[in-house]
Biopython code that builds the backbone (N, CA, C, O; Angstrom):
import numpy as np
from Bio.PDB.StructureBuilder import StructureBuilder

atoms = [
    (1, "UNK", "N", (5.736, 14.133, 0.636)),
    (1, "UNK", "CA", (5.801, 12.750, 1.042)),
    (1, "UNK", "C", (4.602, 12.011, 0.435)),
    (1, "UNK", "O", (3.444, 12.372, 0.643)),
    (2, "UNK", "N", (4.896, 11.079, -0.241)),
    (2, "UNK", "CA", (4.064, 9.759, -0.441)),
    (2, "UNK", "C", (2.980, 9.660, 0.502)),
    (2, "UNK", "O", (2.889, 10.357, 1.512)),
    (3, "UNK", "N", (2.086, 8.695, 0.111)),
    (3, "UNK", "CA", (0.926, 8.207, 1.062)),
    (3, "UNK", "C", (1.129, 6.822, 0.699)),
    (3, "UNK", "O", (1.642, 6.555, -0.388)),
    (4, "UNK", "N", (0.698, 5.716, 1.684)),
    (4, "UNK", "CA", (0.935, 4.539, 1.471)),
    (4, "UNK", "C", (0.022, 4.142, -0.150)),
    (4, "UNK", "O", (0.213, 3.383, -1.100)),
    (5, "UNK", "N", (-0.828, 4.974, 0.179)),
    (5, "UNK", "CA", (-1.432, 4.476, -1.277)),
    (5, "UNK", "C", (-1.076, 4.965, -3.016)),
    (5, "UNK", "O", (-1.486, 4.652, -4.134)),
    (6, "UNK", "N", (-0.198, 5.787, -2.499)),
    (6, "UNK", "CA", (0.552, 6.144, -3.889)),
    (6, "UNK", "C", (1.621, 5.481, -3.909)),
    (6, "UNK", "O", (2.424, 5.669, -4.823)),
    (7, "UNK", "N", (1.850, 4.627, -2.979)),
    (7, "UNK", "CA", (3.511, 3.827, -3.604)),
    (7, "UNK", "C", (2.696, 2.484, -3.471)),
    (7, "UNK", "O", (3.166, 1.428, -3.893)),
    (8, "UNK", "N", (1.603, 2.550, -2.941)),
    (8, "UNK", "CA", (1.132, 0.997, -3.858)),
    (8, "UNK", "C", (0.652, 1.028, -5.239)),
    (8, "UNK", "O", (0.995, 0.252, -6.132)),
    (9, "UNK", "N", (-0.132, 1.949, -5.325)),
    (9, "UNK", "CA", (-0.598, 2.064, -6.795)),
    (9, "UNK", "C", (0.850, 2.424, -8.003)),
    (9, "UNK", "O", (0.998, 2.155, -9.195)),
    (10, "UNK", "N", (1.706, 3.126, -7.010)),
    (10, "UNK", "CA", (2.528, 3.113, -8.001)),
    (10, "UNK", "C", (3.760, 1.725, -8.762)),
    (10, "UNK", "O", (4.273, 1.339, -9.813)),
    (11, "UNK", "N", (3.663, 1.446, -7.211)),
    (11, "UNK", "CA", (4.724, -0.103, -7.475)),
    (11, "UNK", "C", (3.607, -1.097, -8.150)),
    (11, "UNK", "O", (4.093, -2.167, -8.516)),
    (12, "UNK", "N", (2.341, -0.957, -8.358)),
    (12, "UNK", "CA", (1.494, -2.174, -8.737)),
    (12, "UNK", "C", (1.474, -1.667, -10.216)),
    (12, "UNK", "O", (1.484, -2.485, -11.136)),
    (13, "UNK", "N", (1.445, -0.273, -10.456)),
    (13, "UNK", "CA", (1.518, -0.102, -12.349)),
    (13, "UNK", "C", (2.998, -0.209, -12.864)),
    (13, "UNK", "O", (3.155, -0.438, -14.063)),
    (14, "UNK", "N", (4.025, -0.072, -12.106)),
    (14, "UNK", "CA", (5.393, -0.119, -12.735)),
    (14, "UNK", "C", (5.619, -2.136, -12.450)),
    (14, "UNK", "O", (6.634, -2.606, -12.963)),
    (15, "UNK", "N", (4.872, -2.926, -11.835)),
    (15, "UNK", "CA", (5.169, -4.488, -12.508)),
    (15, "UNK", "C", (4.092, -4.747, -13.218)),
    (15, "UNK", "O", (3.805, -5.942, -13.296)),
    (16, "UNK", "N", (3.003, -3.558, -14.079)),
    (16, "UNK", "CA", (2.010, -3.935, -14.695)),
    (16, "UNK", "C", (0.908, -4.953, -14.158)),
    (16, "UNK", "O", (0.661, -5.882, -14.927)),
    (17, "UNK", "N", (0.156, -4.917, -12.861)),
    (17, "UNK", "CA", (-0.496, -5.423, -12.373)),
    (17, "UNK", "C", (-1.863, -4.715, -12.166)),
    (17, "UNK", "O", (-1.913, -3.544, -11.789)),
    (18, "UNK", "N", (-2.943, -5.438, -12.417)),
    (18, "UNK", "CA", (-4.368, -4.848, -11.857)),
    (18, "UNK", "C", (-4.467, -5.230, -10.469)),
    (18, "UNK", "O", (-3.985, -6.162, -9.825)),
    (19, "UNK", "N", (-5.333, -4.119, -10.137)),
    (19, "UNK", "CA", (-5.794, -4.302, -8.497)),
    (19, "UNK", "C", (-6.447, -6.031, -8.501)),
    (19, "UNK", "O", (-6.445, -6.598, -7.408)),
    (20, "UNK", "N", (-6.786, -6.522, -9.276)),
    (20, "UNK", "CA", (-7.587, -7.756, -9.062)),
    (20, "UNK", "C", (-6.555, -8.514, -9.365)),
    (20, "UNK", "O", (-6.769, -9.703, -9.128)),
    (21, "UNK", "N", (-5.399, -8.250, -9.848)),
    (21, "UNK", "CA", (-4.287, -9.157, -9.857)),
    (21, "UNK", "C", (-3.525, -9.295, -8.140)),
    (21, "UNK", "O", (-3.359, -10.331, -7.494)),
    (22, "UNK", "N", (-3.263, -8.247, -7.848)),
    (22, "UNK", "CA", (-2.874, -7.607, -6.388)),
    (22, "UNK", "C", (-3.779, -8.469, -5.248)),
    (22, "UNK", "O", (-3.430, -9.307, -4.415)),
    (23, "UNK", "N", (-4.979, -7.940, -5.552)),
    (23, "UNK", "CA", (-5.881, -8.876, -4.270)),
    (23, "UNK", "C", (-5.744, -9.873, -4.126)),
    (23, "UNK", "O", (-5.852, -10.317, -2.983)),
    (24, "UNK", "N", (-5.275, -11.182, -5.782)),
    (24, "UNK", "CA", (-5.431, -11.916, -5.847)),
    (24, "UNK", "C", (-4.209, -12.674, -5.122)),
    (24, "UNK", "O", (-4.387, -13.690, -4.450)),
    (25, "UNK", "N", (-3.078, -12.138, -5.304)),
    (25, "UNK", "CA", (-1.943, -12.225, -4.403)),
    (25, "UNK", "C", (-1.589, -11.732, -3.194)),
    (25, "UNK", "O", (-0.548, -11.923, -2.566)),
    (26, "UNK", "N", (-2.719, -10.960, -2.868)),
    (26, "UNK", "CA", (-2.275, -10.591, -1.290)),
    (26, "UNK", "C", (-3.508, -11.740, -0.779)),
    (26, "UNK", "O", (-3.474, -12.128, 0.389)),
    (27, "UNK", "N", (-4.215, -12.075, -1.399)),
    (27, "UNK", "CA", (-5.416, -12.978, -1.033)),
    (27, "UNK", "C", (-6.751, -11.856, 0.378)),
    (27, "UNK", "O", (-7.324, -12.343, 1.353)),
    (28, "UNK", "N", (-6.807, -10.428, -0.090)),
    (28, "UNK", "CA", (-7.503, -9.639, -0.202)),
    (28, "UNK", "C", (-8.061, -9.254, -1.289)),
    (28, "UNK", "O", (-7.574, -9.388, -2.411)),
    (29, "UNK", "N", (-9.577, -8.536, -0.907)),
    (29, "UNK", "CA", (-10.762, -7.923, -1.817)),
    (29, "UNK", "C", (-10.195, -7.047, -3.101)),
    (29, "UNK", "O", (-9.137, -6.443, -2.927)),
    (30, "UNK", "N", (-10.722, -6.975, -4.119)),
    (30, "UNK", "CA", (-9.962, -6.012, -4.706)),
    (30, "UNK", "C", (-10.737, -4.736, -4.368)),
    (30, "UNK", "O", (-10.241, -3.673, -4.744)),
    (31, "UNK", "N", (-11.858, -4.719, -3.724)),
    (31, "UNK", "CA", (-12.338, -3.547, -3.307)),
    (31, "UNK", "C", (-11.502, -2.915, -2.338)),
    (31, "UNK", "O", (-11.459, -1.696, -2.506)),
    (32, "UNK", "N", (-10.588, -3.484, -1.048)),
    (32, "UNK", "CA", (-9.522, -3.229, -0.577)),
    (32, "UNK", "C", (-8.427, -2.525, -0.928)),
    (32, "UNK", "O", (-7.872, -1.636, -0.281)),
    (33, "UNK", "N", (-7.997, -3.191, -2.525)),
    (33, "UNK", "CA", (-7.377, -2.627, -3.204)),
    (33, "UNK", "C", (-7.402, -1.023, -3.304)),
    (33, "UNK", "O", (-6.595, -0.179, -2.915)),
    (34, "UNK", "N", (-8.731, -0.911, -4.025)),
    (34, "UNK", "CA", (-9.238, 0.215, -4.830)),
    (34, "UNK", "C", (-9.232, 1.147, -3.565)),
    (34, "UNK", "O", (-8.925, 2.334, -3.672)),
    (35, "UNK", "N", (-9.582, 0.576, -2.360)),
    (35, "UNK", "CA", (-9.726, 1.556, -0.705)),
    (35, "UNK", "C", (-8.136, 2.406, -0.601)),
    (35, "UNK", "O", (-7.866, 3.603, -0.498)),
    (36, "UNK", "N", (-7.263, 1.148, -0.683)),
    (36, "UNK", "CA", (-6.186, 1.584, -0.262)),
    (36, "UNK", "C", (-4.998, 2.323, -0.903)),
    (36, "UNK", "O", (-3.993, 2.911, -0.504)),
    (37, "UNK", "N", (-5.796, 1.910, -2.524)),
    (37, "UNK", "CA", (-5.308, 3.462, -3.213)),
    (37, "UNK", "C", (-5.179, 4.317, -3.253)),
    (37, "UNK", "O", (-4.272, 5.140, -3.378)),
    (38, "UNK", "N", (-7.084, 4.190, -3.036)),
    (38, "UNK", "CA", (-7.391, 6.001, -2.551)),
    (38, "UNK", "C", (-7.196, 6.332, -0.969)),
    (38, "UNK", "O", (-7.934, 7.074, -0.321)),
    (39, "UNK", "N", (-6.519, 5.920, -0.676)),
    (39, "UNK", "CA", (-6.151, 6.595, 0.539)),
    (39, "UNK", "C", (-7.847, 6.617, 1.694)),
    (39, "UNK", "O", (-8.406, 7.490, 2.358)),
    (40, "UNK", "N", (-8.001, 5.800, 1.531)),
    (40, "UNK", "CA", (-9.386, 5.045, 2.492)),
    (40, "UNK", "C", (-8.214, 5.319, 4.033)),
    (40, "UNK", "O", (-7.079, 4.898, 4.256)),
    (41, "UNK", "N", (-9.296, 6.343, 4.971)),
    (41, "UNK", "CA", (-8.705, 6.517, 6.164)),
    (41, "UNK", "C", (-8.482, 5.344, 7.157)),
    (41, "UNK", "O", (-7.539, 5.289, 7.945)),
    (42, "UNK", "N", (-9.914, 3.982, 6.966)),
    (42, "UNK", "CA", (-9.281, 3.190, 7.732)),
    (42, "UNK", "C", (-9.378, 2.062, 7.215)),
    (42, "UNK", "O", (-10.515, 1.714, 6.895)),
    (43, "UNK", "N", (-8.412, 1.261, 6.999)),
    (43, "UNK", "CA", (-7.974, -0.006, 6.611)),
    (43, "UNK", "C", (-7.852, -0.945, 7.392)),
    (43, "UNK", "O", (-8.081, -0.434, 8.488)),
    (44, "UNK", "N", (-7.632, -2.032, 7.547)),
    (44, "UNK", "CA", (-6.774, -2.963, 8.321)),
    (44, "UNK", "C", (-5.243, -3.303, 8.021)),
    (44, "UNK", "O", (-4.767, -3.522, 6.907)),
    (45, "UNK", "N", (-4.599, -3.303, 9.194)),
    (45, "UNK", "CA", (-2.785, -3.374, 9.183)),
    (45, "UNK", "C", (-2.757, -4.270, 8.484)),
    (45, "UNK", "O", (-2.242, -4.169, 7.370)),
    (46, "UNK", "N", (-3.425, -5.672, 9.024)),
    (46, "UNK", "CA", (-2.970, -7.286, 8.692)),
    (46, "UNK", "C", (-3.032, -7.034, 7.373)),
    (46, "UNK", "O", (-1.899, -6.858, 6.926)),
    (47, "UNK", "N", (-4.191, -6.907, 6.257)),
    (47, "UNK", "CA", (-4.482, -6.674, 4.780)),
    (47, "UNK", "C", (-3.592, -6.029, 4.825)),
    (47, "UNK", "O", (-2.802, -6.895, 5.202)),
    (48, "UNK", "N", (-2.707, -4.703, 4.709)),
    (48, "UNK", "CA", (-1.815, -3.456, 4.556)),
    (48, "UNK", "C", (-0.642, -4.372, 4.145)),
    (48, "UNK", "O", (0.080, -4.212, 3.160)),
    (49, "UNK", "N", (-0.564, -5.467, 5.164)),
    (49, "UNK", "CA", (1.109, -5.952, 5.666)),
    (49, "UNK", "C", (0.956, -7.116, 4.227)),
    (49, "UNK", "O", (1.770, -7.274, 3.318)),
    (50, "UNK", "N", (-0.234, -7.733, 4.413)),
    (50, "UNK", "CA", (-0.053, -8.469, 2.689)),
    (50, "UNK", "C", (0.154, -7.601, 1.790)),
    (50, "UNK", "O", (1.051, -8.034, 1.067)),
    (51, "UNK", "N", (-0.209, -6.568, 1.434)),
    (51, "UNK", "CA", (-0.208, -6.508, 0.246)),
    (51, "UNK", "C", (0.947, -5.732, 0.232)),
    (51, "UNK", "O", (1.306, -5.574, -0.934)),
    (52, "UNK", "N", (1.731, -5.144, 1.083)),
    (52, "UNK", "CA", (2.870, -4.782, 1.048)),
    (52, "UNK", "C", (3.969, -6.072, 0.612)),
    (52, "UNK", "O", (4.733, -6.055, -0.353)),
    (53, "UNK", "N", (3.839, -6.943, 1.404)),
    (53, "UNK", "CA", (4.277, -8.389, 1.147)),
    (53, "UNK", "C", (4.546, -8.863, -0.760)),
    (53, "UNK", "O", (5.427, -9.489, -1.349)),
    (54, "UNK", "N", (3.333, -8.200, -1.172)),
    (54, "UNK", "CA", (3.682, -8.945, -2.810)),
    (54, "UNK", "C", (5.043, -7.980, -3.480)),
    (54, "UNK", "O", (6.000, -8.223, -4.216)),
    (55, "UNK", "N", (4.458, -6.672, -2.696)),
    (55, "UNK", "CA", (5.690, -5.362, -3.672)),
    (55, "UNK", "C", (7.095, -5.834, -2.923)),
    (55, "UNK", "O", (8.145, -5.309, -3.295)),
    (56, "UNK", "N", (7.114, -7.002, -1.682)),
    (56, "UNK", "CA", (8.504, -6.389, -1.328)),
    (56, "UNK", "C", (8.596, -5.541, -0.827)),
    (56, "UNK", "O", (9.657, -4.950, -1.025)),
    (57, "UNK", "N", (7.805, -5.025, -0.057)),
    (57, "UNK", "CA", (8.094, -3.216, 0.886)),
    (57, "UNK", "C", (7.507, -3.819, 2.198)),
    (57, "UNK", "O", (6.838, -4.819, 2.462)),
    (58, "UNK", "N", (8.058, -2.753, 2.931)),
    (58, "UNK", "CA", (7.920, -2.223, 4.477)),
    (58, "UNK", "C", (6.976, -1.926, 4.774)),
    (58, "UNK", "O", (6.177, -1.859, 3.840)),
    (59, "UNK", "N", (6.446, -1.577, 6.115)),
    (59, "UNK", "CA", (5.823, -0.468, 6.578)),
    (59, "UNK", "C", (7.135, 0.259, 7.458)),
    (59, "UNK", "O", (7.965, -0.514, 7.935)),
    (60, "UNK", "N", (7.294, 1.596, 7.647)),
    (60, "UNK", "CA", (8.493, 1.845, 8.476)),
    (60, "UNK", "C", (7.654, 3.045, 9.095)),
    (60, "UNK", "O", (6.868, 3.629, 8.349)),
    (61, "UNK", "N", (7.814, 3.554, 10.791)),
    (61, "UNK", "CA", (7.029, 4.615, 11.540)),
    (61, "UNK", "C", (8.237, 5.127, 11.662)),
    (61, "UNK", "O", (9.278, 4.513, 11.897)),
    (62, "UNK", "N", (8.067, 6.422, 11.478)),
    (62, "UNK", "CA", (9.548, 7.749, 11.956)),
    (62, "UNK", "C", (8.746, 8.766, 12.556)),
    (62, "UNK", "O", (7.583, 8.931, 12.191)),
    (63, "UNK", "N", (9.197, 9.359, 13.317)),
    (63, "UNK", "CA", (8.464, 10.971, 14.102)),
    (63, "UNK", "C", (8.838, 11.591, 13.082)),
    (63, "UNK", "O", (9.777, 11.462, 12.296)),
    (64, "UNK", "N", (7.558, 12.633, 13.239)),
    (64, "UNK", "CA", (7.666, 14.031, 12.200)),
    (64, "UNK", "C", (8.422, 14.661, 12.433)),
    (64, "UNK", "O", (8.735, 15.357, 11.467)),
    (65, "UNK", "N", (9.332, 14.955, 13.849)),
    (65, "UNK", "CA", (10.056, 15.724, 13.407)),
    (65, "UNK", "C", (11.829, 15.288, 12.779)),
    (65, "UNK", "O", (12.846, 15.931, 12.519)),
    (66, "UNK", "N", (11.530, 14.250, 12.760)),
    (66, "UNK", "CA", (12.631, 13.563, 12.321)),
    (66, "UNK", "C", (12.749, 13.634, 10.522)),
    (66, "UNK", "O", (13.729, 13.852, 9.809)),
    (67, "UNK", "N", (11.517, 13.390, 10.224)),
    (67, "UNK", "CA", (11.014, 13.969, 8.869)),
    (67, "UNK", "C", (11.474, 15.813, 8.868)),
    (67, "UNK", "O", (12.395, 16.243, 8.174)),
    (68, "UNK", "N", (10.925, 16.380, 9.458)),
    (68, "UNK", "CA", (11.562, 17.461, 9.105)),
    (68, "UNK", "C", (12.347, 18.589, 9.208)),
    (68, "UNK", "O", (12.368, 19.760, 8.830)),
    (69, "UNK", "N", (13.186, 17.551, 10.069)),
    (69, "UNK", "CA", (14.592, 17.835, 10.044)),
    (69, "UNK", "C", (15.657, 17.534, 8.607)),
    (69, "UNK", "O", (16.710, 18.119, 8.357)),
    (70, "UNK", "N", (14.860, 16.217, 7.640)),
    (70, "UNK", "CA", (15.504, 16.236, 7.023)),
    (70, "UNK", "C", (15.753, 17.201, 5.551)),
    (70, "UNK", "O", (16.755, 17.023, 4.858)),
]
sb = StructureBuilder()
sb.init_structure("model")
sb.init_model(0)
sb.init_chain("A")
sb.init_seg("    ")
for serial, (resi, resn, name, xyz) in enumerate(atoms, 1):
    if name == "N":
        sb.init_residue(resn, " ", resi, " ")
    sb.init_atom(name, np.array(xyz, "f"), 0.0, 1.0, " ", f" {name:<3s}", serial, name[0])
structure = sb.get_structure()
């Protein structure tokens, strides 16, 4: 499974965007950026929910064992 920060970094290089392009449109730090790439343990939701906002994505919560069941 993904980490939120590999399907941002990944959806931000497949529309060819820099993190300072990203911040600039979520209207967050690009140091934020660079946090939430690397999988920085604590973030803020509100920032999370922008910058999810530019890709067009979710946040979605499922139980683990619902995960692995599948």
């Amino acid at each position: 499974m993904k980490t939120i920060g590999e399907v941002i970094k990944e959806n931000r290089k497949r529309m060819k965007l820099t993190q300072k392009q990203v911040a600039v449109y979520a209207d967050v730090s690009p140091k934020f950026i660079i946090e939430l790439e690397n999988n920085k343990p604590t973030i803020q939701l509100d920032k999370l929910y922008d910058v999810l906002n530019v890709f067009d994505l979710t946040l979605l919560v499922v139980s683990k064992k619902e995960i692995e069941n599948k």
